[in-house]
Every structure is written in C-alpha cells, then in structure tokens.
C-alpha positions as CSV (number, residue, x, y, z in Angstrom):
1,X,0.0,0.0,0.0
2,X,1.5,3.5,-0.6
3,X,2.5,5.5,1.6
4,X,-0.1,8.5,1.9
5,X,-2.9,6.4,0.4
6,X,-2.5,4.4,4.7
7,X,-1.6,8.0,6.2
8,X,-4.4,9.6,4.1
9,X,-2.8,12.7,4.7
10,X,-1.9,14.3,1.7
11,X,2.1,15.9,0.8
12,X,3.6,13.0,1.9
13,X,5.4,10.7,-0.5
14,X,3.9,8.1,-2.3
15,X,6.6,5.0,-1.6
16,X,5.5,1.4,-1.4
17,X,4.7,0.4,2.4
18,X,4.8,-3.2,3.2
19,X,4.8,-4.1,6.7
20,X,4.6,-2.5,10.2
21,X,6.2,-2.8,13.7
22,X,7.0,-1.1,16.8
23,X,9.8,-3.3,17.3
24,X,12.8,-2.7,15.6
25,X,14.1,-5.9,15.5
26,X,11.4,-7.2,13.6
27,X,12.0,-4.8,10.7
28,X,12.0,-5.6,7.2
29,X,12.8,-3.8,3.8
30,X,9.5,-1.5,3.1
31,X,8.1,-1.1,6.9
32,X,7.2,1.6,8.7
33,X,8.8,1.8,11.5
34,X,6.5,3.5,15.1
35,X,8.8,5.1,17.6
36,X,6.9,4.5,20.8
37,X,8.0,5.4,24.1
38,X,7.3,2.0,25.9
39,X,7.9,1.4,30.0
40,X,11.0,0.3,29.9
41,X,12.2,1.2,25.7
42,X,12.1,4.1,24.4
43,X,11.5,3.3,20.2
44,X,13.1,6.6,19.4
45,X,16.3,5.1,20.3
46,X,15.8,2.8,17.8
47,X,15.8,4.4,15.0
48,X,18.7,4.3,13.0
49,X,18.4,0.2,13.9
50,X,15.5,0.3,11.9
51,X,16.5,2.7,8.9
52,X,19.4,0.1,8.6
53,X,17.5,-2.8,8.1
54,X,15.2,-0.6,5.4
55,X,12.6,0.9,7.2
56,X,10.7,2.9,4.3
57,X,9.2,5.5,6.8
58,X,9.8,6.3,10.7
59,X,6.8,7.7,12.5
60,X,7.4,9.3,15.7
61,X,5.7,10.9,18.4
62,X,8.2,13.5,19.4
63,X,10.4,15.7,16.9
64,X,13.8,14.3,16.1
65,X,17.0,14.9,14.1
66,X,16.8,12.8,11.3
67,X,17.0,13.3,7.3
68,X,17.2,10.2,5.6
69,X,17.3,9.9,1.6
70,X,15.6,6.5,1.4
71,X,13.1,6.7,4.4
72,X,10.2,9.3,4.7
73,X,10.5,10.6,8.4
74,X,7.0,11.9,10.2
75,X,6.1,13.5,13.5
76,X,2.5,13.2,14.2
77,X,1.7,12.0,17.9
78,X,-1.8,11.4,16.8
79,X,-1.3,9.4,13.8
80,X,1.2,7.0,16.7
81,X,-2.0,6.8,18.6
82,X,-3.7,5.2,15.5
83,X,-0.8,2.4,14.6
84,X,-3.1,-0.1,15.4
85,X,-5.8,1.5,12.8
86,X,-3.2,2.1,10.5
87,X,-1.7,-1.5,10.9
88,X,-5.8,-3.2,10.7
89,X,-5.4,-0.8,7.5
90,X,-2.6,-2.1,6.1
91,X,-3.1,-5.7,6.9
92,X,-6.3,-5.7,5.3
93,X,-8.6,-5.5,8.2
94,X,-8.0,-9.1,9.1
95,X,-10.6,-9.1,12.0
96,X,-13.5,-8.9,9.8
97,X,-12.5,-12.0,7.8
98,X,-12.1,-14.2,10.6
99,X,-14.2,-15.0,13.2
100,X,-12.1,-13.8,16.3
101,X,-12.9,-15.7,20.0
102,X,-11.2,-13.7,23.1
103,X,-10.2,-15.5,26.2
104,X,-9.3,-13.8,29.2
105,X,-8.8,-14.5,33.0
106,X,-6.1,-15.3,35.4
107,X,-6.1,-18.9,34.6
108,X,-6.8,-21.4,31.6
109,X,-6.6,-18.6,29.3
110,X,-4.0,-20.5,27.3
111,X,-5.7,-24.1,27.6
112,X,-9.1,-22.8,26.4
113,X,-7.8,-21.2,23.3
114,X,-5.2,-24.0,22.3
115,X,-8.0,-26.6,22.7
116,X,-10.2,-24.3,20.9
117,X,-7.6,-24.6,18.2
118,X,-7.4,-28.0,17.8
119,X,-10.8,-28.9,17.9
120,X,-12.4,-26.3,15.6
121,X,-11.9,-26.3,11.8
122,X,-9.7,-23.5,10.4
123,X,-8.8,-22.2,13.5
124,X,-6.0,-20.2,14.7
125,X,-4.0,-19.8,17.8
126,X,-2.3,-16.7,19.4
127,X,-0.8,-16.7,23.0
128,X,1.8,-17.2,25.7
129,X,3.0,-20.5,23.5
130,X,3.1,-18.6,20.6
131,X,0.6,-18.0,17.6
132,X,0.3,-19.8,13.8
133,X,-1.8,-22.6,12.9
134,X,-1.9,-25.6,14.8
135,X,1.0,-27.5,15.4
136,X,3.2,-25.2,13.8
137,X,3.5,-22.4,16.4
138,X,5.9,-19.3,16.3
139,X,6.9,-17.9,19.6
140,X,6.6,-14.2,20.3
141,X,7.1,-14.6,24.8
142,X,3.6,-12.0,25.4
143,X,0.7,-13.7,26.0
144,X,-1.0,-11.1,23.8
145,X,0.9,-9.4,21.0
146,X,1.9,-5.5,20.3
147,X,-1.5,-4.6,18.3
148,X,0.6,-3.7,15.2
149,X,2.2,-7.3,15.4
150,X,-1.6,-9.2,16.3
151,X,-3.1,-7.3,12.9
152,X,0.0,-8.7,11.1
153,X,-0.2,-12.1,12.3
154,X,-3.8,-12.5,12.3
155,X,-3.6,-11.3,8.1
156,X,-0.9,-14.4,8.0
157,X,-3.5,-16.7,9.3
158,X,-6.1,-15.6,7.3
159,X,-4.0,-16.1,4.2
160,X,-3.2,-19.3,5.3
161,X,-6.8,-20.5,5.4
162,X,-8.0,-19.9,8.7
163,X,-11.7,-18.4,9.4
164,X,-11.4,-17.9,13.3
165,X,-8.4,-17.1,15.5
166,X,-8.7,-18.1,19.2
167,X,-6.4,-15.6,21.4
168,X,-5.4,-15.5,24.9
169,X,-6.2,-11.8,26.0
170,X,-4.4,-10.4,28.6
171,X,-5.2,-7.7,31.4
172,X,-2.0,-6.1,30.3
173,X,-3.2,-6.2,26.7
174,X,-6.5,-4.7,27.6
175,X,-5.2,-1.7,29.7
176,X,-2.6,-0.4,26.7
177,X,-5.7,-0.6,24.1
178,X,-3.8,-3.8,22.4
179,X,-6.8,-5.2,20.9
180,X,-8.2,-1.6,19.3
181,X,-9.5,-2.3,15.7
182,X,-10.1,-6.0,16.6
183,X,-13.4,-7.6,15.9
184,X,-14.1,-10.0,18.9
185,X,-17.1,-12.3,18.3
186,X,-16.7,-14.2,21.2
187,X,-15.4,-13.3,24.3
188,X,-14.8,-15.9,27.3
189,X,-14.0,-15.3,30.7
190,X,-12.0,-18.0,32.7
191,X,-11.3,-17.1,36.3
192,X,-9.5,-14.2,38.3
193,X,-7.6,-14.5,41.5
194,X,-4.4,-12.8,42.4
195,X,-2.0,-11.7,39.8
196,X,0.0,-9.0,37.7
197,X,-0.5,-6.6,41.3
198,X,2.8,-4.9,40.0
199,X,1.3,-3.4,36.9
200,X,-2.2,-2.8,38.2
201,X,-1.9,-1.6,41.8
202,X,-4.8,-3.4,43.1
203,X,-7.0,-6.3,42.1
204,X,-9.7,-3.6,41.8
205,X,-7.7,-2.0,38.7
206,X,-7.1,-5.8,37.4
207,X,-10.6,-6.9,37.3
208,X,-11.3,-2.9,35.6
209,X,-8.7,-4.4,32.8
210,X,-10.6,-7.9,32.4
211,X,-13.8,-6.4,32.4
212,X,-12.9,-4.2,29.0
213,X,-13.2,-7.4,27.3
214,X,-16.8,-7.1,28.0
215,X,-17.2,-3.1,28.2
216,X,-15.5,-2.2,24.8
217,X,-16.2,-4.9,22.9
218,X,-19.8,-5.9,20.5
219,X,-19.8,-9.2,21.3
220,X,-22.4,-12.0,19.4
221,X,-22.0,-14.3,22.1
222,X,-20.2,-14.3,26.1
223,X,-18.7,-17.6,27.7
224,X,-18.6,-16.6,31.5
225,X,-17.7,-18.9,34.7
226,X,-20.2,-17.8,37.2
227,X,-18.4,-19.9,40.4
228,X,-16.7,-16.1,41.0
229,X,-18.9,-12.9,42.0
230,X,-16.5,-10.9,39.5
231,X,-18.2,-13.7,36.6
232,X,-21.5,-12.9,38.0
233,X,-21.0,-9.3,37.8
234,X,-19.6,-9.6,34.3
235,X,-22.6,-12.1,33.2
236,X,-24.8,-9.2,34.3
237,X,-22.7,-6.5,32.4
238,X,-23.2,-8.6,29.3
239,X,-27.3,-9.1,29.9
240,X,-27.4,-5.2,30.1
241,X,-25.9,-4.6,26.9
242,X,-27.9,-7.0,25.4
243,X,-24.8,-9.7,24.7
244,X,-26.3,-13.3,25.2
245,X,-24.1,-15.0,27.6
246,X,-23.7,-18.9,28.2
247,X,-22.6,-19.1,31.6
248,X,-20.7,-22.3,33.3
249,X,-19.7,-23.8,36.6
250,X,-19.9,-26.8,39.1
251,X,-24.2,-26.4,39.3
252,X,-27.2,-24.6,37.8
253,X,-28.0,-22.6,37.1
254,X,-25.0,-23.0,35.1
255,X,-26.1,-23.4,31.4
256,X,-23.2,-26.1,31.2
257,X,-22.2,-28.3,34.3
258,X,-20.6,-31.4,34.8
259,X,-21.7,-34.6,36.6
260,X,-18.6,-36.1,37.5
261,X,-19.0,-39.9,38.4
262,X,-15.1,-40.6,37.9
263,X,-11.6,-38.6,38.0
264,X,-8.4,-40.5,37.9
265,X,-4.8,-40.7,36.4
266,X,-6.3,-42.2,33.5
267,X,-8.6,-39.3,33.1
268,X,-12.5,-37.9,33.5
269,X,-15.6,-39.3,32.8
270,X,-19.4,-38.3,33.4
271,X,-22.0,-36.2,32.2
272,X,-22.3,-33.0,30.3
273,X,-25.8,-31.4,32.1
274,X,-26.6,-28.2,30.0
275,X,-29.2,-26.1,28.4
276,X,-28.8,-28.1,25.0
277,X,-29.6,-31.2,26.6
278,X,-27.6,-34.1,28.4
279,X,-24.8,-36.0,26.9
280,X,-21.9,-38.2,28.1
281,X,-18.6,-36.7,28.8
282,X,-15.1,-38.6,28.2
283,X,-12.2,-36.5,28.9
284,X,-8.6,-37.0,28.7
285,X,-8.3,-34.5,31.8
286,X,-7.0,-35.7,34.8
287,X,-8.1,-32.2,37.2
288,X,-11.4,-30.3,38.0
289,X,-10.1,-26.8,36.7
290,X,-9.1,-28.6,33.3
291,X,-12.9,-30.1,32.9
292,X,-13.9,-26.6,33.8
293,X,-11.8,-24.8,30.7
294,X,-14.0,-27.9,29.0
295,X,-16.7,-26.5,29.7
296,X,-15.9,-23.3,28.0
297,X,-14.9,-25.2,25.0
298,X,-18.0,-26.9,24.6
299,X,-20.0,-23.9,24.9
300,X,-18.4,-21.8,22.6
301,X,-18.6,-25.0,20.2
302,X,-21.8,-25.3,20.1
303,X,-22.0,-21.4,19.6
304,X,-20.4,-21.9,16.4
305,X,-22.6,-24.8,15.1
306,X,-21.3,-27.9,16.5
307,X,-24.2,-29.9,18.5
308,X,-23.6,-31.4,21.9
309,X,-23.2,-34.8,21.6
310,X,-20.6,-34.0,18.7
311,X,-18.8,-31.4,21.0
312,X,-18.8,-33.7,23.3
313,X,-16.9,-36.6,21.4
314,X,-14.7,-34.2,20.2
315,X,-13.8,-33.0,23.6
316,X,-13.0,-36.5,23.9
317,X,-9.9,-35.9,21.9
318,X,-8.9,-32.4,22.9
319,X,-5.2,-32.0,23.6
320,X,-3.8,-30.4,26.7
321,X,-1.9,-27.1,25.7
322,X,2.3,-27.5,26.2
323,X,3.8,-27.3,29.8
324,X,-0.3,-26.9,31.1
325,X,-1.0,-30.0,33.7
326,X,1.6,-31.9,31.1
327,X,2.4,-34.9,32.9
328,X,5.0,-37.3,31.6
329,X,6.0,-40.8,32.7
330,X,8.8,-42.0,34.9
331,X,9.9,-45.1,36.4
332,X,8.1,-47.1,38.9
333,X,4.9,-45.2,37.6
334,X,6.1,-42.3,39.3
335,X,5.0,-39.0,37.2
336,X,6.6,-35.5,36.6
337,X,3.8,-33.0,36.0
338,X,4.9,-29.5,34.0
339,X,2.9,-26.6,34.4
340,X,3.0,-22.8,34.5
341,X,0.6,-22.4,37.8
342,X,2.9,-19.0,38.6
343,X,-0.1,-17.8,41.0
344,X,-0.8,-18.5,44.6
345,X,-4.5,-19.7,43.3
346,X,-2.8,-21.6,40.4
347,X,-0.3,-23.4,42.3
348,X,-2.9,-24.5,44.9
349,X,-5.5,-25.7,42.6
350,X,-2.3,-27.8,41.0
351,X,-1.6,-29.5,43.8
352,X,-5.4,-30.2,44.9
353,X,-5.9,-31.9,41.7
354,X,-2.4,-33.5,42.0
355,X,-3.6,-34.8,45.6
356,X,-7.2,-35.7,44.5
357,X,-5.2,-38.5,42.0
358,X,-3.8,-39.9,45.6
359,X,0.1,-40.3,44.7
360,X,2.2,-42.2,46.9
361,X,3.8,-38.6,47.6
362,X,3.8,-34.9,45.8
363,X,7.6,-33.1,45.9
364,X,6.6,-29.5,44.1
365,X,9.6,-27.7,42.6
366,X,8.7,-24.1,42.5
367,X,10.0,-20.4,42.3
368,X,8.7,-17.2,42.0
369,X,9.4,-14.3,38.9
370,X,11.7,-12.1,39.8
371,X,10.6,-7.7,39.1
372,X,7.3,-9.1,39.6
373,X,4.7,-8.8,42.3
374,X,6.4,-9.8,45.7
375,X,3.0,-10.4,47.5
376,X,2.2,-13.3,46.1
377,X,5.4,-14.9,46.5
378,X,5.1,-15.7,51.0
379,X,1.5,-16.9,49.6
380,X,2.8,-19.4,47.1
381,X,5.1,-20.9,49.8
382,X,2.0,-21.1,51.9
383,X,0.2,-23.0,49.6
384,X,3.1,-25.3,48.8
385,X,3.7,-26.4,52.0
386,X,0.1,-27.6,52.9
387,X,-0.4,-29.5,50.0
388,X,2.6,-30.8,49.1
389,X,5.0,-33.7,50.8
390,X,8.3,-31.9,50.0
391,X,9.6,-28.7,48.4
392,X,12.1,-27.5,46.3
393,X,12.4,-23.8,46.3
394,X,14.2,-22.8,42.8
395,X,14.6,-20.1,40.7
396,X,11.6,-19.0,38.0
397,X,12.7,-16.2,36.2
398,X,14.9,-13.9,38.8
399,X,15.6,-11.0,36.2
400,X,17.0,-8.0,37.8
401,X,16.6,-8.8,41.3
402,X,18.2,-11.2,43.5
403,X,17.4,-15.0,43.3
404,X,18.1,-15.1,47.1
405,X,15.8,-12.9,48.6
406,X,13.3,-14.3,46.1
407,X,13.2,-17.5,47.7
408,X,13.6,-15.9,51.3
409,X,10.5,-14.1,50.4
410,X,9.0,-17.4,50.0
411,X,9.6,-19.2,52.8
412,X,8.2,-16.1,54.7
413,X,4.6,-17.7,54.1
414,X,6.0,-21.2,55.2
415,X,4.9,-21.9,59.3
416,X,8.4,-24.6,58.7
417,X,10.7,-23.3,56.4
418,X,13.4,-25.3,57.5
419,X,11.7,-28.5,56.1
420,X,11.8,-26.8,52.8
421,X,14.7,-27.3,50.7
422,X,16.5,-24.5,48.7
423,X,18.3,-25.4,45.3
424,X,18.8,-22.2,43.1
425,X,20.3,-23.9,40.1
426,X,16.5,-24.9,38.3
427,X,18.0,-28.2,36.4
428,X,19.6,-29.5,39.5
429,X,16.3,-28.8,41.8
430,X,14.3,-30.6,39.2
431,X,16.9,-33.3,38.6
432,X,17.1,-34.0,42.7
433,X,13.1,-33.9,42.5
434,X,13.2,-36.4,39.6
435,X,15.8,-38.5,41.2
436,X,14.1,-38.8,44.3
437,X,10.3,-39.5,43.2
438,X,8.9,-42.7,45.4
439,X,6.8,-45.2,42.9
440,X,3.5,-43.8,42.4
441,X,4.4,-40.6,43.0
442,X,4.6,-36.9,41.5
443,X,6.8,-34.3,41.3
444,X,5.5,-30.7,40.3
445,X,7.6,-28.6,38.8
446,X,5.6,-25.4,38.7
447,X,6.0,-21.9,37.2
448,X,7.4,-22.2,33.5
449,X,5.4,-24.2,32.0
450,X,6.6,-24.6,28.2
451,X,9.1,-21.5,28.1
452,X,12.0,-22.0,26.4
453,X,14.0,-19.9,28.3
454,X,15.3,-18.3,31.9
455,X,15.8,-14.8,32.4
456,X,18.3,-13.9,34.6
457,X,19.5,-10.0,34.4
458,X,18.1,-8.9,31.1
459,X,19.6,-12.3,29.8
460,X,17.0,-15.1,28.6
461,X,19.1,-18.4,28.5
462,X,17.9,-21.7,27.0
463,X,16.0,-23.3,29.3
464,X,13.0,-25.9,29.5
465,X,11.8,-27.6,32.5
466,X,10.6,-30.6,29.7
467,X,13.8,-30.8,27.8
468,X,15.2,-31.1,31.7
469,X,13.1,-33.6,32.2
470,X,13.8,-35.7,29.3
471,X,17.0,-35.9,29.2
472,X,16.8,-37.3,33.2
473,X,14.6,-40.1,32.1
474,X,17.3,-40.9,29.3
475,X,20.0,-41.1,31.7
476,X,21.9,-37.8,30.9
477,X,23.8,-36.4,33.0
478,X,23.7,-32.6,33.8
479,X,26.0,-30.2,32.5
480,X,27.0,-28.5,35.8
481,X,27.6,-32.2,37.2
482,X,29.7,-33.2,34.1
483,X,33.8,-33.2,34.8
C-alpha cells in the first residue's frame, strides 16, 4: 500500500509500504517503523536500527534529528495513537474476515484457546506459547501481541486458510488498548484471583482491565464462569448490553455443568448437564479446573454450530496445551507434571488436583518471577507447603533482582521453612526432584510451563523444565555435574 494512500494525509510521498512494527528488530525492507516510548524502551532510540535494516518511513511521536534519503521521516503523535488503525489498514482488516474468540482470566486462558484450536476447523492460535496454525507455532514470549504485530499475524493466518483465531487476552493487553480495531465475536472469561499486582496496583484495577473485554467490545456471544462474584458481575454487564451470555460452573443454574462420576490418572468421565440437553462426557483430563476450561470449549462450540453430543466426542480428543497440567512418565509409575501455575490460586489448585489422583507422595519444585509482584510470593510458599509432601524452592525467572531474597521471600509464608529445601540452580532442583520420586508418586515442577528460556539480568538463556526432564529419564547427566 503507498504510503499516503495508509496515512491519508496528503504531501507525503507516495513510496511502497509493506509491513509494520514497533519493534525494531522485527523490521524488514519497506516497513514503517513507530517510535513509541514503551515502559522500559524508548522506540526513538531505535531508529537508526531500523533505517538500517530498510525501514521505508519512521513515525514518531516527538520531533527528532533525522534526514534520511531513502526513508520518509513523520512527527505526528496522533497518527502513533492510531498504529493499530493504520496496521488493521494495512493488513487488510483481518478481523472482519475471521471469526475472532477472546479468552481472558487469570487462569486457563491459554488451555481454552489452544483446545479451541485444535478442535475447531480452520482455526488459529495466538498466546503465551506462541501463535500460527496448529501445530506449527511461532513464539513471540507475550501472552497477547503489540497490536501492530496481532493485525499482522492475524492477516498471515487468514491467508493461510484460517476463518477464526482463538487468542489468549491479557489484562495487560487490555489496559494499553492492544486489541483496538479488533473484531471480537466471542469473548470468554475463565477465572480471576491474584495476579500482575505490580502493573495494576490493586486487584480492583485488574478486574477494571478484564472487564474491558466485555465493556468495549460488540460481542455475538459471552462464555462466563459464574463460580466467582466478578463472573456474576460480568454475566450481568453482558445481559445489560444485550450480549447473550452462556454461563458455566460446578451447578445450575449454570447453562453447562458437569456430573462427575469418575476422575483418575487415566482421566475424567461423566455427564455433560446443560441447556442443550444431556450427553456423556469422556475427557482425557486428569483435574477439575481442566474439565472446567472444558466446559468453555463446549459452549463456545456449540456457539459456532457444533451440536452437543458431537462437542462432546470431540472434547474426547482435545489436547492439553504444552507445559499446562503436562504430565510425563517415569519409572516405577512415578510422574513428573509440567505446568505454568505461577499464581498463589494456580499453584494451589495444581496441587489439589495432584492430591485428588492420591500419589504415593507430591515433591513440588517451584520459584517465583523475579521484578514481579512480591505479595504473592510468602503466599505461594504457603500454599506449597500444605499441600505438598516436599519442596524444592528454585529459581523461575529472577531477572533484575536477586534470586536469594526471592526464595527468602517465599519461605516467609512457610509456618516450617526449615523442612523446605533451597536449590537455586533450576535443572539441579528438578533433577534431585526427579531422582528422588517414590513409585506412584509426583513431582510438580511449577511456574514455567513450556518456556524455552530463563531470564536472569536482562539475559533469557535456554532453558525448558521438559527438555530437563527428558534428558533425566534418558540417563543424561547434567552439564554443571559433568567433569
């Protein structure tokens, strides 16, 4: 697209325009390249980066020194305000070609969407694992993208057949306006407990972001978990702006609820009780919060045309989303379970449904995210050490601040801290864990999930509690432990 034809302002040059980012490492020949000052970047910084690589035109929100023969230079704060417009622009308006399903909530964002994913036809996936079309996935490390980069990838999976996108939707994304000039059709709501305090202040200011989803948004249809008053309030939000909602939870008046006659290692049977009808329910789900995100699934496909005793056999099928309540065999039927339960309210309901599959005994390796909310962290020891056998207290993701007073701050919320054990170094933690795993039992290694990666001062190494894993049960020795 040319140049002025996107700005529609007239003057300015009429060069080719072929991308756009806000990132100038992601810059290719022909972009335009938005300087925005960010909370911890500033983009103007990054501007000859970016006229290197070929940026076609830099648009920035406060004047700079800059005359470039082959790039077209602009100051206009207001037209940096509209990158996201311009970017929908650009990209085609991808939003109104594909059918696009928001999830949000403190927990299960990611399992919803992925199973979403896979069980619906021509569906996308965007979120913390990534986005693309299942199985091939391409990492990005937000949970929800820049808005320029979501327009850009959402126009990739349109081209590449899909005709809905499933998207994990973040409180962070909501609050910066990440999702303006998005289309949501569908907009579910998960759960909310304690989280992200360090960017919102108060869990008043969180629920304020989640409940944008269902504020700013013309939604066709709302998915809501009513167990939580904050589901209730949003189920009424939606019922006063005329959105028809199908609400879930553990009993009516629920529209979907599950009958649970049987939950075990093996996974969860019953039956589906909802407005639609009864059917049975077969689910390769092994915890109560997983047949929950279920739930959502099967609502939202049946919103989209699938009826319930298909849903329902599909569900049958659905595949857990990586490093989310992954478990993965070891000797002696012990089990090592992977999964990113970061949150005091994450990490207990973990170990509940860990306990509920009565293991011989539960070791949980965990840490807490360093230049991130320290409240949570003396409550996430709390909830380790009543429902688990034996703890490892590890490093997550220290960053900037210091992995020992992370863990101290931990085993503030333990009444025996001494029982705990500390082991800094992740691999070795998980390795002793591993090592020392009774038959029958289960170790936890919580927090990560399926990142690739360990940030430690501004430095993400290689790192995967899985690939950790692995190469234990194939005999490998660690690195550090190698002569």
């Amino acid at each position: 697209m040319l140049l002025d034809v996107l700005l529609g302002r007239p003057g300015i040059p009429s060069v080719e325009i072929t991308g756009m980012t806000a990132d100038s490492r992601n810059v290719k020949a022909g972009d335009i390249f938005v300087a925005v000052e960010g909370e911890s970047h500033d983009g103007h910084t990054f501007i000859d980066d970016a006229i290197s690589k070929g940026a076609r035109c830099i648009l920035t929100s406060r004047p700079v020194d800059y005359s470039v023969e082959d790039a077209v230079v602009i100051c206009d704060q207001s037209l940096v305000e509209k990158r996201n417009e311009l970017a929908a622009r650009l990209y085609g308006d991808p939003s109104q070609d594909i059918a696009c399903i928001g999830v949000t909530g403190t927990n299960g964002k990611t399992s919803v969407a992925f199973g979403l994913a896979g069980l619906l036809r021509s569906t996308g996936f965007a979120g913390t694992p990534g986005w693309g079309m299942l199985p091939d996935v391409t990492h990005t490390g937000l949970t929800t993208m820049d808005g320029i980069e979501l327009q850009a990838c959402m126009a990739k999976m349109r081209d590449q057949g899909a005709q809905r996108v499933a998207m994990e939707v973040s409180s962070h994304a909501l609050s910066q306006d990440r999702l303006s000039n998005v289309r949501l059709q569908v907009g579910i709501y998960t759960n909310i407990s304690r989280d992200h305090l360090d960017y919102h202040g108060s869990m008043a200011a969180y629920e304020a972001a989640k409940r944008r989803m269902f504020e700013d948004f013309d939604l066709e249809r709302a998915v809501i978990n009513i167990e939580d008053e904050f589901g209730r309030t949003l189920r009424r939000l939606c019922v006063e702006r005329g959105i028809p909602v199908t609400s879930y939870g553990t009993t009516r008046p629920a529209d979907v609820t599950c009958e649970l006659s049987s939950l075990t290692i093996d996974g969860a049977s019953g039956l589906w009780r909802t407005k639609w009808g009864s059917t049975p329910m077969h689910l390769p789900i092994r915890s109560e919060f997983g047949i929950a995100n279920c739930a959502a699934i099967l609502a939202t496909l049946v919103h989209f045309g699938t009826d319930l005793e298909c849903a329902s056999r599909q569900l049958a099928k659905v595949e857990s989303a990586p490093g989310r309540f992954e478990f993965v065999d070891l000797s002696s039927k012990a089990h090592a379970v992977i999964d990113y339960a970061h949150t005091p309210d994450a990490l207990r309901k973990t170990l509940i449904a860990l306990r509920n599959l009565e293991p011989s005994e539960i070791i949980c390796v965990f840490g807490c995210g360093g230049d991130r909310d320290k409240g949570k962290r003396p409550l996430m020891g709390e909830a380790a050490e009543e429902l688990a056998d034996r703890i490892i207290v590890t490093n997550d993701n220290p960053r900037t601040e210091s992995p020992e007073d992370i863990a101290d701050e931990v085993l503030c919320g333990m009444k025996k801290p001494r029982l705990a054990r500390v082991e800094l170094d992740r691999e070795c933690a998980i390795r002793t864990a591993v090592e020392e795993t009774p038959p029958d039992g289960i170790v936890l290694i919580a927090g990560k999930g399926a990142e690739q990666y360990q940030d430690v001062n501004g430095v993400k190494h290689p790192f995967s509690d899985r690939d950790i894993v692995d190469r234990i049960r194939r005999g490998e020795r660690s690195a550090s432990l190698v002569d």
